[in-house]
Chimera marker file (.cmm) of the C-alpha trace (Angstrom):
<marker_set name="trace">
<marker id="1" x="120.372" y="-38.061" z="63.036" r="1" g="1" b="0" radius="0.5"/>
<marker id="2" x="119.372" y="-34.778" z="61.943" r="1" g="1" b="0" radius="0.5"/>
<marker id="3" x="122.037" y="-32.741" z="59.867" r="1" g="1" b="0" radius="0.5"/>
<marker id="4" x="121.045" y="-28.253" z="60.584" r="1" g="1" b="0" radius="0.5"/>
<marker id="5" x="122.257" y="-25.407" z="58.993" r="1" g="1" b="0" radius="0.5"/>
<marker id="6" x="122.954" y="-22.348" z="61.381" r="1" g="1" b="0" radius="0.5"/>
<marker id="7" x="122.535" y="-18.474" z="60.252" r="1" g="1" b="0" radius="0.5"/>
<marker id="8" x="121.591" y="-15.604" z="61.303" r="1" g="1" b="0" radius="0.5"/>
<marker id="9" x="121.696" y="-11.715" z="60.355" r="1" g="1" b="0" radius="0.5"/>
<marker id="10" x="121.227" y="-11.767" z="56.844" r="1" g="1" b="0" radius="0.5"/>
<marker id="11" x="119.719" y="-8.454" z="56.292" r="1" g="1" b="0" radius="0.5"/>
<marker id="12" x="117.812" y="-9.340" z="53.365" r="1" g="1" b="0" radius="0.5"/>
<marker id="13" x="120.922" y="-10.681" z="52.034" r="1" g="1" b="0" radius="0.5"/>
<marker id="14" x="120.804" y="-14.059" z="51.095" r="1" g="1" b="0" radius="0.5"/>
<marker id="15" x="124.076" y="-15.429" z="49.304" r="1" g="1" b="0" radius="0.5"/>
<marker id="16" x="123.427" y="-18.340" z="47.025" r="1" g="1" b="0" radius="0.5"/>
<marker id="17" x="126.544" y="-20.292" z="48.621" r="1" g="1" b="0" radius="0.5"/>
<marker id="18" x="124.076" y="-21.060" z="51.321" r="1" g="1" b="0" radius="0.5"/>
<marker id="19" x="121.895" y="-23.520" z="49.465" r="1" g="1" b="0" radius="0.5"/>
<marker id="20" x="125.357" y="-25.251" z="48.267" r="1" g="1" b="0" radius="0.5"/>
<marker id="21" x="126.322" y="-25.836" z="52.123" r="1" g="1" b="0" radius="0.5"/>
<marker id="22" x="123.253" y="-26.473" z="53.329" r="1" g="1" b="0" radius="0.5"/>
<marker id="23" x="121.953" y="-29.029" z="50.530" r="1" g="1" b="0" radius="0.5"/>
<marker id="24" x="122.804" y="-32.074" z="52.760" r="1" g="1" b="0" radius="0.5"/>
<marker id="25" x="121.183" y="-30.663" z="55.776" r="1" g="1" b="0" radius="0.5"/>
<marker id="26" x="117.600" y="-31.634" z="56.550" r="1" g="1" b="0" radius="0.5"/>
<marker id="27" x="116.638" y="-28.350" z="58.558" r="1" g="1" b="0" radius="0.5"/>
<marker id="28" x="117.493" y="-24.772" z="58.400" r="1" g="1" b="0" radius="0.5"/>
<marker id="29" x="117.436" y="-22.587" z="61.638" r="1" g="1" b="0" radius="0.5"/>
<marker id="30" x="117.595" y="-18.797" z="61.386" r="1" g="1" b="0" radius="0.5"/>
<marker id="31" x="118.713" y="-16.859" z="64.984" r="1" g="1" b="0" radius="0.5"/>
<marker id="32" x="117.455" y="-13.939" z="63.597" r="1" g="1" b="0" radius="0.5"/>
<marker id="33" x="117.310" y="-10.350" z="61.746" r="1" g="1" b="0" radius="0.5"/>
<marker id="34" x="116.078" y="-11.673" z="58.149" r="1" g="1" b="0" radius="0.5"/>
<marker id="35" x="115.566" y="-8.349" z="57.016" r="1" g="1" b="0" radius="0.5"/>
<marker id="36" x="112.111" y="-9.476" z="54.895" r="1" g="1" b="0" radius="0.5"/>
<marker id="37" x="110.255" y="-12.203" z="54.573" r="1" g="1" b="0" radius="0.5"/>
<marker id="38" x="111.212" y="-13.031" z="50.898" r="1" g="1" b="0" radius="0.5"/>
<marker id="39" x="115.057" y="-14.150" z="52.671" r="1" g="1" b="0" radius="0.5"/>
<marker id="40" x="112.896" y="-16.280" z="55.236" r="1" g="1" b="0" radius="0.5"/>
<marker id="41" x="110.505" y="-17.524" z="52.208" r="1" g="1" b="0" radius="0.5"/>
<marker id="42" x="113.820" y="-18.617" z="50.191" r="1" g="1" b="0" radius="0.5"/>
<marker id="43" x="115.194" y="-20.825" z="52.722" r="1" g="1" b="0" radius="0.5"/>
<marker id="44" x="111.929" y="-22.137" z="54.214" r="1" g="1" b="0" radius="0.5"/>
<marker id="45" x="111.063" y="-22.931" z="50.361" r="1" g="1" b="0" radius="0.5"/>
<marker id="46" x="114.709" y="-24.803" z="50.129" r="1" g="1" b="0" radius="0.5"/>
<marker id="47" x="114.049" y="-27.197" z="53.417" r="1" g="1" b="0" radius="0.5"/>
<marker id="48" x="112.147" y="-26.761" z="56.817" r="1" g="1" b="0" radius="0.5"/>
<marker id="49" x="112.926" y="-23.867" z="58.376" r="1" g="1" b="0" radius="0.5"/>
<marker id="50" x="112.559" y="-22.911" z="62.308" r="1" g="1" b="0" radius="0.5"/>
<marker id="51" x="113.296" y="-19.177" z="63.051" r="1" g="1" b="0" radius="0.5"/>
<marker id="52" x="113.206" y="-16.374" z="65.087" r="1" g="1" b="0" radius="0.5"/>
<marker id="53" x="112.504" y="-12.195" z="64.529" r="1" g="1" b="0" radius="0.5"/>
<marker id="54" x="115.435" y="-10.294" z="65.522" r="1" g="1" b="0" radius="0.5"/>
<marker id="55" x="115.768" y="-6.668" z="66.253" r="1" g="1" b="0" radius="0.5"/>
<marker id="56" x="115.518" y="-5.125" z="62.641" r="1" g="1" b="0" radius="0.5"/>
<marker id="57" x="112.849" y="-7.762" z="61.931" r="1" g="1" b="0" radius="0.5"/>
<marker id="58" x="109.619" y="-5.613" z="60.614" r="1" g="1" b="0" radius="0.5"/>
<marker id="59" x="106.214" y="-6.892" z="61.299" r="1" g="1" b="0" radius="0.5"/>
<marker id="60" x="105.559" y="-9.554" z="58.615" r="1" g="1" b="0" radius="0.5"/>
<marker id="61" x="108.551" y="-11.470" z="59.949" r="1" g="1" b="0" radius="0.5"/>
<marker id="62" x="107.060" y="-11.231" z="63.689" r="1" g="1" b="0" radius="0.5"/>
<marker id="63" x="103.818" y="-12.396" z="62.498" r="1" g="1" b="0" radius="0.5"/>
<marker id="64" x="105.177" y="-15.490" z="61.627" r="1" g="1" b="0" radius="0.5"/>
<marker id="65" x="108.682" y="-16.300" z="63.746" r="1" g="1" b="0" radius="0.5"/>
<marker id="66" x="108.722" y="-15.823" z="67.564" r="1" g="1" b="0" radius="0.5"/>
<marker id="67" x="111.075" y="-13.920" z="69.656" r="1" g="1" b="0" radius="0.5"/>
<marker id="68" x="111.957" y="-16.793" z="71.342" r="1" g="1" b="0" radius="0.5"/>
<marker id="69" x="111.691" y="-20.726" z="70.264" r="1" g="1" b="0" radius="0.5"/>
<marker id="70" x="112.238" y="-23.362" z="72.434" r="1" g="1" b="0" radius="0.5"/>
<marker id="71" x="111.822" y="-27.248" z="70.812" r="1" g="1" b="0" radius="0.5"/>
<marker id="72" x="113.743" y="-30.535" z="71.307" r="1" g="1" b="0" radius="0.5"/>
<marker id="73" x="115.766" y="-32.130" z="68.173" r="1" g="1" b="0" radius="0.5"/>
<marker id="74" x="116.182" y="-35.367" z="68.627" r="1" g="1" b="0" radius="0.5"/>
<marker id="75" x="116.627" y="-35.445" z="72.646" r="1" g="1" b="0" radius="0.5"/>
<marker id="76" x="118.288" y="-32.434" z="72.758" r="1" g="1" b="0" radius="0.5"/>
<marker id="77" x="116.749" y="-29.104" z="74.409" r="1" g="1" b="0" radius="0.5"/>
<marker id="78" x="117.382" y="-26.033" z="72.125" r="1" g="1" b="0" radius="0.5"/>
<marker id="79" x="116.693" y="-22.830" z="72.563" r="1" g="1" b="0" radius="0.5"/>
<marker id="80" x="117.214" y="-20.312" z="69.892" r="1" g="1" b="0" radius="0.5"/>
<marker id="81" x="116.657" y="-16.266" z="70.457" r="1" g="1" b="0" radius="0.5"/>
<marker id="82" x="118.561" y="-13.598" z="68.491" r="1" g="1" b="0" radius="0.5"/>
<marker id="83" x="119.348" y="-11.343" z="71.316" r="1" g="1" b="0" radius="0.5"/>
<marker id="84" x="121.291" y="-13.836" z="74.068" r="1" g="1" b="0" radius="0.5"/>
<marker id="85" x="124.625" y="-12.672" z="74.921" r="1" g="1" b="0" radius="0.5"/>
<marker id="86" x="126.997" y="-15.315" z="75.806" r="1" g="1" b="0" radius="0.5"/>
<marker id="87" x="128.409" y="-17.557" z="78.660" r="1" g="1" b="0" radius="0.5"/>
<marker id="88" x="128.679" y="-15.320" z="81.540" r="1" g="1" b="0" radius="0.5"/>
<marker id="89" x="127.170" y="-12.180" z="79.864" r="1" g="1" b="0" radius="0.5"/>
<marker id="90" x="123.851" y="-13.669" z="78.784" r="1" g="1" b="0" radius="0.5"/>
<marker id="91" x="121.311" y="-10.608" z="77.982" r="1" g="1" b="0" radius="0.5"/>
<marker id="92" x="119.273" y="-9.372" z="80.892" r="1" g="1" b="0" radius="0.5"/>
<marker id="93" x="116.327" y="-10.712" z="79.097" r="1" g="1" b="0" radius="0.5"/>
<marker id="94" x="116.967" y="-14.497" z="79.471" r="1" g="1" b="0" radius="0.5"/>
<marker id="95" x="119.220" y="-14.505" z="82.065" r="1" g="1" b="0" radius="0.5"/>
<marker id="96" x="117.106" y="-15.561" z="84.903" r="1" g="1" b="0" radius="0.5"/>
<marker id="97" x="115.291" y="-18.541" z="82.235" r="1" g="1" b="0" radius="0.5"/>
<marker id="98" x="118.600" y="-19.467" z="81.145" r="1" g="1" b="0" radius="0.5"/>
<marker id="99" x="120.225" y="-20.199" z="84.584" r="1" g="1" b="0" radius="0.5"/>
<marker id="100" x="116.949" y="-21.549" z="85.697" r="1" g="1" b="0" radius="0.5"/>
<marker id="101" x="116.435" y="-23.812" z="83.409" r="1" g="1" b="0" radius="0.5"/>
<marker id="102" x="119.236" y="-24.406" z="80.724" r="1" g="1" b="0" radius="0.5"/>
<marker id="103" x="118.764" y="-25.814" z="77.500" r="1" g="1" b="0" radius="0.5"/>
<marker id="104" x="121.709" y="-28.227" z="76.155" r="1" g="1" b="0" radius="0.5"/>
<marker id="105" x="122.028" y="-25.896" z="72.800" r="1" g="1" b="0" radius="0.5"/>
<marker id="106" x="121.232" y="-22.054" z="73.142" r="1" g="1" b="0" radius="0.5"/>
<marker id="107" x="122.103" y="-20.540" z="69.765" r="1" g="1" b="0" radius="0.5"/>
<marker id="108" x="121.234" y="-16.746" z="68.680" r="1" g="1" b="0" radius="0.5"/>
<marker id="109" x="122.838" y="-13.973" z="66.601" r="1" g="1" b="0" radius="0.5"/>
<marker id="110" x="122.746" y="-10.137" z="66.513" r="1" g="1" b="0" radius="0.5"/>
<marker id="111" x="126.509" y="-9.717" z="67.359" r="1" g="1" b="0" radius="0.5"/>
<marker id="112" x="127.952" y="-10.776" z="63.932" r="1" g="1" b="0" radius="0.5"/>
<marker id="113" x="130.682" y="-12.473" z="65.947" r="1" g="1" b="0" radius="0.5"/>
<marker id="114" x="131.030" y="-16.438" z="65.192" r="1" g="1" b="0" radius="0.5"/>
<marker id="115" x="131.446" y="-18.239" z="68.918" r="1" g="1" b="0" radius="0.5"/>
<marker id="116" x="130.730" y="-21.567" z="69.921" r="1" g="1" b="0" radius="0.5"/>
<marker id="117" x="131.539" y="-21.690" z="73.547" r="1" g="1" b="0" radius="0.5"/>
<marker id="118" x="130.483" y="-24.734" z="76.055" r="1" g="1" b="0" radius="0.5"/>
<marker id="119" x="129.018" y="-23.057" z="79.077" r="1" g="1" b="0" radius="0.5"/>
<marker id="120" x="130.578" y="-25.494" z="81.951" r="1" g="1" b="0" radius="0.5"/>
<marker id="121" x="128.050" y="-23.401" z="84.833" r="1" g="1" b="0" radius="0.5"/>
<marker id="122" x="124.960" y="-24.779" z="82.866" r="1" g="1" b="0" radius="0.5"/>
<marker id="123" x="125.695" y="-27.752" z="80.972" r="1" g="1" b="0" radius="0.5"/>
<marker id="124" x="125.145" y="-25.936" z="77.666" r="1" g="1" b="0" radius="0.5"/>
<marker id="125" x="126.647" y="-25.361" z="74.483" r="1" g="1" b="0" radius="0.5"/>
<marker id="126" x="126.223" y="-21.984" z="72.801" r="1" g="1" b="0" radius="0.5"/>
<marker id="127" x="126.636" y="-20.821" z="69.093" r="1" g="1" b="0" radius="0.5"/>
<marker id="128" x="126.748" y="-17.537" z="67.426" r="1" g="1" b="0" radius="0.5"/>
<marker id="129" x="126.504" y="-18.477" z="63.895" r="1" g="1" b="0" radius="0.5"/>
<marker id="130" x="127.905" y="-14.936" z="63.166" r="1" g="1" b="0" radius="0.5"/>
<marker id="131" x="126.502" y="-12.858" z="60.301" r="1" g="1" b="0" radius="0.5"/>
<marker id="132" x="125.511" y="-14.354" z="56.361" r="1" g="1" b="0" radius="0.5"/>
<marker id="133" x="124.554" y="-10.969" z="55.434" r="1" g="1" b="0" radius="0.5"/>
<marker id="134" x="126.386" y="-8.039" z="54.286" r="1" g="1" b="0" radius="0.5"/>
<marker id="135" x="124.969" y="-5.375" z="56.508" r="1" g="1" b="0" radius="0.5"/>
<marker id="136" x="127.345" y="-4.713" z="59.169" r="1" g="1" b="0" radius="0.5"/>
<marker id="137" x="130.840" y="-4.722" z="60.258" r="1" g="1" b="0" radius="0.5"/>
<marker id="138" x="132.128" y="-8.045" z="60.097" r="1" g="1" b="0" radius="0.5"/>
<marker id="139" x="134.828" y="-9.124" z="57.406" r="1" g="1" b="0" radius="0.5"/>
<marker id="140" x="134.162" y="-12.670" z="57.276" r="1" g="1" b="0" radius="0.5"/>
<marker id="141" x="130.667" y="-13.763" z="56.439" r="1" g="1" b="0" radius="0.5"/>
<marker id="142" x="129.908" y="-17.035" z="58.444" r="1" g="1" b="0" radius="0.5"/>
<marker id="143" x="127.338" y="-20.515" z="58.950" r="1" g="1" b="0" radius="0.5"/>
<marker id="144" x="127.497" y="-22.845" z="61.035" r="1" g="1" b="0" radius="0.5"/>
<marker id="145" x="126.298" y="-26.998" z="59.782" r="1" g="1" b="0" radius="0.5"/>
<marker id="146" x="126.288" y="-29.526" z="62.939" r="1" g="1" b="0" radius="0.5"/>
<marker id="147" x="124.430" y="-32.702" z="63.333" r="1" g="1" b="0" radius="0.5"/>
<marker id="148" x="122.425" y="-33.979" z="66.277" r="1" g="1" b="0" radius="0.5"/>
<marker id="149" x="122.028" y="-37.764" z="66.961" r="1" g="1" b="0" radius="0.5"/>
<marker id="150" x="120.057" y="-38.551" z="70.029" r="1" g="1" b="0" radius="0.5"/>
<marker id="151" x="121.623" y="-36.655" z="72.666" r="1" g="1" b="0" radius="0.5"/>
<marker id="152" x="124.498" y="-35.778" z="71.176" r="1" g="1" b="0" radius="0.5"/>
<marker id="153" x="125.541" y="-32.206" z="69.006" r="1" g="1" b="0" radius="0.5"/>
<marker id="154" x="128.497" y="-33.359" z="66.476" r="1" g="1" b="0" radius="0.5"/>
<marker id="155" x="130.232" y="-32.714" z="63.173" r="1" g="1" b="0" radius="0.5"/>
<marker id="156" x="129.905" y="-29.100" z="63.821" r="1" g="1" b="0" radius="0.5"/>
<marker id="157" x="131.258" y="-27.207" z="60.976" r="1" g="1" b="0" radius="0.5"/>
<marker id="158" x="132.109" y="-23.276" z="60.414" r="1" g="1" b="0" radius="0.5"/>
<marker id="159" x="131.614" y="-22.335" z="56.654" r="1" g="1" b="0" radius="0.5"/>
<marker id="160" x="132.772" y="-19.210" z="55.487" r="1" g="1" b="0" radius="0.5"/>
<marker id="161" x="131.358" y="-17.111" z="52.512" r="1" g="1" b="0" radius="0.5"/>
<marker id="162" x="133.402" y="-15.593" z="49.762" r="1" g="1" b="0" radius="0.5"/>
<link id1="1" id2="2" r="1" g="1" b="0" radius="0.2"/>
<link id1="2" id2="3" r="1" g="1" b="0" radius="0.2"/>
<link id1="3" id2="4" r="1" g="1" b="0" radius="0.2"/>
<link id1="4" id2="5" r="1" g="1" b="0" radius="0.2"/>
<link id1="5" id2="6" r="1" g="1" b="0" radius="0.2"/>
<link id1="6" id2="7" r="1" g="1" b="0" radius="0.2"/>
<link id1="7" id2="8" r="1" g="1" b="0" radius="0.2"/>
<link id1="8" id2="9" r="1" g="1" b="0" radius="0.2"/>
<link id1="9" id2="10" r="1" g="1" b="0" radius="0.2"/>
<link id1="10" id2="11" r="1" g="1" b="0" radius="0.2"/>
<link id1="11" id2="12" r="1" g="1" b="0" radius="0.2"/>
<link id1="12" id2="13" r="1" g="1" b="0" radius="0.2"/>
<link id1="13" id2="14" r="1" g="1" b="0" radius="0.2"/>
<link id1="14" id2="15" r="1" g="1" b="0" radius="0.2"/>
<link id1="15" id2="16" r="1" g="1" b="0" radius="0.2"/>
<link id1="16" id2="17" r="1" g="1" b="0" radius="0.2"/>
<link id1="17" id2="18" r="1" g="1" b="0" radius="0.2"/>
<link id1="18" id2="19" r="1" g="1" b="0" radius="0.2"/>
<link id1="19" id2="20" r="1" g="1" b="0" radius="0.2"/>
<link id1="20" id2="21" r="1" g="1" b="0" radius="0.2"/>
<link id1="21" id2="22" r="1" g="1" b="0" radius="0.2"/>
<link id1="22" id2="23" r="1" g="1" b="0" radius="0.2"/>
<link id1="23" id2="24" r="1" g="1" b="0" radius="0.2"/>
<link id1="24" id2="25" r="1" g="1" b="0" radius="0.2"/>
<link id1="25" id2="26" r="1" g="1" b="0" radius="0.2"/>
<link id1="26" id2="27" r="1" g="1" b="0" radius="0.2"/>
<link id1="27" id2="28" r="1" g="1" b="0" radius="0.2"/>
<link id1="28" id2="29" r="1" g="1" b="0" radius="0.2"/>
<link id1="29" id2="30" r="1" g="1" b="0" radius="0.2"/>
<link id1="30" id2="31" r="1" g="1" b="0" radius="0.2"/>
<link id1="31" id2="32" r="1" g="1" b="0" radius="0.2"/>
<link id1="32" id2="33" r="1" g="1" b="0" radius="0.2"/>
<link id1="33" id2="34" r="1" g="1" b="0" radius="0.2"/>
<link id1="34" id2="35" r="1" g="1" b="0" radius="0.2"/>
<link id1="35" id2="36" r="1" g="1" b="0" radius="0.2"/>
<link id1="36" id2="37" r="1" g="1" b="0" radius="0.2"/>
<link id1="37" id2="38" r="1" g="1" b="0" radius="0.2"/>
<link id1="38" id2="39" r="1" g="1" b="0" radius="0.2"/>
<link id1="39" id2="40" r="1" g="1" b="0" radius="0.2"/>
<link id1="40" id2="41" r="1" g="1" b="0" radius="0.2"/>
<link id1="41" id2="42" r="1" g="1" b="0" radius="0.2"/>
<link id1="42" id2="43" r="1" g="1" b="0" radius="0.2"/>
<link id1="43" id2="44" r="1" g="1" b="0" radius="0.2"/>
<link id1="44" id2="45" r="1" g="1" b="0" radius="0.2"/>
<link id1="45" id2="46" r="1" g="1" b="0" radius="0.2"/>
<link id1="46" id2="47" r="1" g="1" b="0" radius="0.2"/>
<link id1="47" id2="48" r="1" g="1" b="0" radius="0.2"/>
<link id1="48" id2="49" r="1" g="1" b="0" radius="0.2"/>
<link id1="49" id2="50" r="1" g="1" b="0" radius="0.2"/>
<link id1="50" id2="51" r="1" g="1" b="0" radius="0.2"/>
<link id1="51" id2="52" r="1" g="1" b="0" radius="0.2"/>
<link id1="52" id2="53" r="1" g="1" b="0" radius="0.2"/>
<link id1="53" id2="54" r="1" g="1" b="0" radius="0.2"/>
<link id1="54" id2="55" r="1" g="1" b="0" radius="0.2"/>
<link id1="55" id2="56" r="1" g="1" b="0" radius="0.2"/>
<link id1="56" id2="57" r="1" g="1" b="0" radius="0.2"/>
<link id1="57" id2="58" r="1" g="1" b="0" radius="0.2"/>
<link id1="58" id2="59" r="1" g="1" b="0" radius="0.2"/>
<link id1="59" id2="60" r="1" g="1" b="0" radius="0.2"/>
<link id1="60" id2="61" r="1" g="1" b="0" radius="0.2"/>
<link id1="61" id2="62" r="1" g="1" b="0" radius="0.2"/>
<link id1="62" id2="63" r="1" g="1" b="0" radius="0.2"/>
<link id1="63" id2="64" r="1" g="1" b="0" radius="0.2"/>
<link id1="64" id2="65" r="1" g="1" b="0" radius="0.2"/>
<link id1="65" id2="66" r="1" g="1" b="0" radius="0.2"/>
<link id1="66" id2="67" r="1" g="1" b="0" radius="0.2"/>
<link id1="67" id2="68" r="1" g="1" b="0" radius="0.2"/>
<link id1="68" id2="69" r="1" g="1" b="0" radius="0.2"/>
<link id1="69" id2="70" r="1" g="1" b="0" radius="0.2"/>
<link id1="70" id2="71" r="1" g="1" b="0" radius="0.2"/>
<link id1="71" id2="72" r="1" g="1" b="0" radius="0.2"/>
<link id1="72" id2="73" r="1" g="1" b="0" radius="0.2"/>
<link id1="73" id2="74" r="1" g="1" b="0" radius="0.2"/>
<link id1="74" id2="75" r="1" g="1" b="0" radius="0.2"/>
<link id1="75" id2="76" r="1" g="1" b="0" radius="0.2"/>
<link id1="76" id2="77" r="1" g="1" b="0" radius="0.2"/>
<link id1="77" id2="78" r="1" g="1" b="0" radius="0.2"/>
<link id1="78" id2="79" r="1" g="1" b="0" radius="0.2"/>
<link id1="79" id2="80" r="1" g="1" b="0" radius="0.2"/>
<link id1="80" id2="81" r="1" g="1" b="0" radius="0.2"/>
<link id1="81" id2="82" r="1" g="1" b="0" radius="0.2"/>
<link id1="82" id2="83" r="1" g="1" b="0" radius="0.2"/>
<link id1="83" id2="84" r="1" g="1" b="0" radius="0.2"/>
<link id1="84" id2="85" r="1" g="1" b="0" radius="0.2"/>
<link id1="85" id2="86" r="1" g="1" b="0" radius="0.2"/>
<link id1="86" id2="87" r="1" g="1" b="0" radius="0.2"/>
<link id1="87" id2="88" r="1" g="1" b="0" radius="0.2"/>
<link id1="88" id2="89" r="1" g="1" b="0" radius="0.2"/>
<link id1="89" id2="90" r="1" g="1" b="0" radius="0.2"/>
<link id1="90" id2="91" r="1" g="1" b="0" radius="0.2"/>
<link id1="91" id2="92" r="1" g="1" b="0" radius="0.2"/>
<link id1="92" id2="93" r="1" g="1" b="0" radius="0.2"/>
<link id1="93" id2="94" r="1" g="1" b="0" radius="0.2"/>
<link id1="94" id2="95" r="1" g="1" b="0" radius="0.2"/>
<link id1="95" id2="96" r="1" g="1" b="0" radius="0.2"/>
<link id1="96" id2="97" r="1" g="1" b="0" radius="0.2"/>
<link id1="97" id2="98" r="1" g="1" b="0" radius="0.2"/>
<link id1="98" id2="99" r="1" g="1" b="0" radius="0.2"/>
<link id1="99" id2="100" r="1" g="1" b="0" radius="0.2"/>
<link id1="100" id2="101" r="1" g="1" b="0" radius="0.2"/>
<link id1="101" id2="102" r="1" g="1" b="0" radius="0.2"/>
<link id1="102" id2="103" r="1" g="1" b="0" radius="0.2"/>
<link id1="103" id2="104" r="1" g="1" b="0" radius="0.2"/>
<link id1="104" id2="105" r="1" g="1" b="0" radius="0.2"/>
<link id1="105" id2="106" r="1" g="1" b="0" radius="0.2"/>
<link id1="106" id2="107" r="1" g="1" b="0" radius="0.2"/>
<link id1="107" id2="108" r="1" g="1" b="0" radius="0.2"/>
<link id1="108" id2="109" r="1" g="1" b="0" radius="0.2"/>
<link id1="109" id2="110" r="1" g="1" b="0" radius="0.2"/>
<link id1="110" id2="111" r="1" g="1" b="0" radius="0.2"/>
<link id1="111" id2="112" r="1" g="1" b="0" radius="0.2"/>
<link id1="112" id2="113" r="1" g="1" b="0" radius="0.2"/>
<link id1="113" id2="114" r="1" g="1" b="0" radius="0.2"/>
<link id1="114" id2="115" r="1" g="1" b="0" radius="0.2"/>
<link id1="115" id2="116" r="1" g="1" b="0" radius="0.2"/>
<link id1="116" id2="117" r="1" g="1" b="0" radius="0.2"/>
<link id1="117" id2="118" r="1" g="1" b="0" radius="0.2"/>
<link id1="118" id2="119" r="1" g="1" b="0" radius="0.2"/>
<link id1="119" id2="120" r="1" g="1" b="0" radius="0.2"/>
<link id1="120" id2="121" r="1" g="1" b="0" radius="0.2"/>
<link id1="121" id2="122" r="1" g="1" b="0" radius="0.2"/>
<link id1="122" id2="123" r="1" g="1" b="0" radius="0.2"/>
<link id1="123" id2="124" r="1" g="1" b="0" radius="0.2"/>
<link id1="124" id2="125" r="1" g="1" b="0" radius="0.2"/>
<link id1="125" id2="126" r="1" g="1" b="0" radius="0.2"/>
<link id1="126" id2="127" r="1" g="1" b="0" radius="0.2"/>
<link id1="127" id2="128" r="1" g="1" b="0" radius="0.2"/>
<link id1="128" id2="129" r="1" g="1" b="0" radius="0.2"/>
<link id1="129" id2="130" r="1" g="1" b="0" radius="0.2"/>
<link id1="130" id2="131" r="1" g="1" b="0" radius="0.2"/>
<link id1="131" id2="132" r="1" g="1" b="0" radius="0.2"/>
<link id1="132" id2="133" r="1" g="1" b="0" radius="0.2"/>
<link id1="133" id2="134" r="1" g="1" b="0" radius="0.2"/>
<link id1="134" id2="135" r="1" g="1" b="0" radius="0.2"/>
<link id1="135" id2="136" r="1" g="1" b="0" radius="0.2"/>
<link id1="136" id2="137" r="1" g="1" b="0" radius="0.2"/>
<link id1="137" id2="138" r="1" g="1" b="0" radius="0.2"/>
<link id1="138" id2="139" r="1" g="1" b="0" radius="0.2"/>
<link id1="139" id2="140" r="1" g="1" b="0" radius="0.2"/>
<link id1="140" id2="141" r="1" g="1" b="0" radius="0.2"/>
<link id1="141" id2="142" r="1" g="1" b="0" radius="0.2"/>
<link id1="142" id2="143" r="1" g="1" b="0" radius="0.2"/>
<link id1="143" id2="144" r="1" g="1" b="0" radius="0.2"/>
<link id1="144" id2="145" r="1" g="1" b="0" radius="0.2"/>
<link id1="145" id2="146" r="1" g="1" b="0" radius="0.2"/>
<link id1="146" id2="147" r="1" g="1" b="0" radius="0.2"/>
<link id1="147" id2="148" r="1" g="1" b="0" radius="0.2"/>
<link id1="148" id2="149" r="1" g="1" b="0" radius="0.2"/>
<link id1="149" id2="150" r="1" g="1" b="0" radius="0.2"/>
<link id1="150" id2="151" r="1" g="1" b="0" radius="0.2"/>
<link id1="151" id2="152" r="1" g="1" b="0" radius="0.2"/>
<link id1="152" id2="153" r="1" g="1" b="0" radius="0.2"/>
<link id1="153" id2="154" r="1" g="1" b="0" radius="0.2"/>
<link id1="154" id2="155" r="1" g="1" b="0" radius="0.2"/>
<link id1="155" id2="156" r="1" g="1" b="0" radius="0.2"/>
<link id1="156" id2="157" r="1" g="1" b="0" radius="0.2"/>
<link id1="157" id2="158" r="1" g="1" b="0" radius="0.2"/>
<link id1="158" id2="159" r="1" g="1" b="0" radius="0.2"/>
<link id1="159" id2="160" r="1" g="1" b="0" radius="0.2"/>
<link id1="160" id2="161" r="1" g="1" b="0" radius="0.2"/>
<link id1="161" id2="162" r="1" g="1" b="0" radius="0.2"/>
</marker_set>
C-alpha cells in the first residue's frame, strides 16, 4: 500500500498545514503551477515527490518536472498533467492519448476546482486536487490524501485548509 498526498496550484504558496496532512503519506504528487522551485524543494525535502510544470511554471521548474508524467503505483496506471480538463471535456492536448489509451488515475490541476469524477467511457478515475495556494479565486483551499493497494485507489480523503 502506498498512502499520496494530492496538490496542485500553490503559487509559491506553501501552507504549513500541508506537512501535518501529509506526514502519514509516503509520496507527494504535485499536478502543477509551483510557482518556484523553493515550494517544489520544500515538499520534495519532506518525502518523495513526483511532479509536473504547469502553466505559470518558470524555467527552473521545467528543467526538472515534465509536462506530462506517466508511471504505475503499485499496479495502477497514472497519469498526472496540470492542464487536462475533465470527463467529457478533456483538453485538446490529451484528448486523443487519453481516449486512446486511458490510464486508471488521471489527476491534474490549473482549474482551482476540487473534482473527483469516475469517467465510466474510459475506465478512469479523475481528480482535481483543487488549489493549496492563495493565488486565485477559489474560497476554499483544498488536498486531496488517497491510498493505492495493488489495483485498487481507496481511502480517498478531501482536506481543506484554514
Amino acid at each position: 500500500m502506498i498512502r499520496i498526498g494530492l496538490l496542485s496550484d500553490t503559487h509559491s504558496y506553501l501552507d504549513d498545514a500541508v506537512f501535518k496532512h501529509f506526514e502519514n503519506c509516503d509520496e507527494i504528487w504535485h499536478a502543477g503551477d509551483f510557482g518556484n522551485l523553493e515550494v517544489a524543494d520544500k515538499l520534495a525535502a519532506f518525502k518523495p515527490l513526483k511532479g509536473v510544470y504547469g502553466n505559470i511554471d518558470g524555467a527552473e521548474i521545467r528543467l526538472v518536472y515534465p509536462e506530462n508524467l506517466r508511471f504505475k503505483c503499485e499496479s495502477v496506471d497514472v497519469w498526472i498533467t496540470h492542464i487536462g480538463g475533465y470527463p467529457g471535456k478533456y483538453s485538446p492536448q490529451i484528448r486523443a492519448e487519453i481516449y486512446a489509451n486511458p490510464p486508471q488515475l488521471f489527476i491534474c490541476g490549473h482549474s482551482h476546482i476540487l473534482k473527483v469524477i469516475y469517467d465510466k467511457k474510459i475506465s478512469c478515475l479523475h481528480i482535481n486536487p483543487g488549489a493549496a495556494g492563495k493565488q486565485g479565486w477559489q474560497k476554499v483551499r483544498t488536498l486531496v490524501r488517497f491510498s493505492i493497494t495493488d489495483e485498487k485507489i481507496h481511502d480517498l480523503q478531501i482536506i481543506e485548509l484554514a
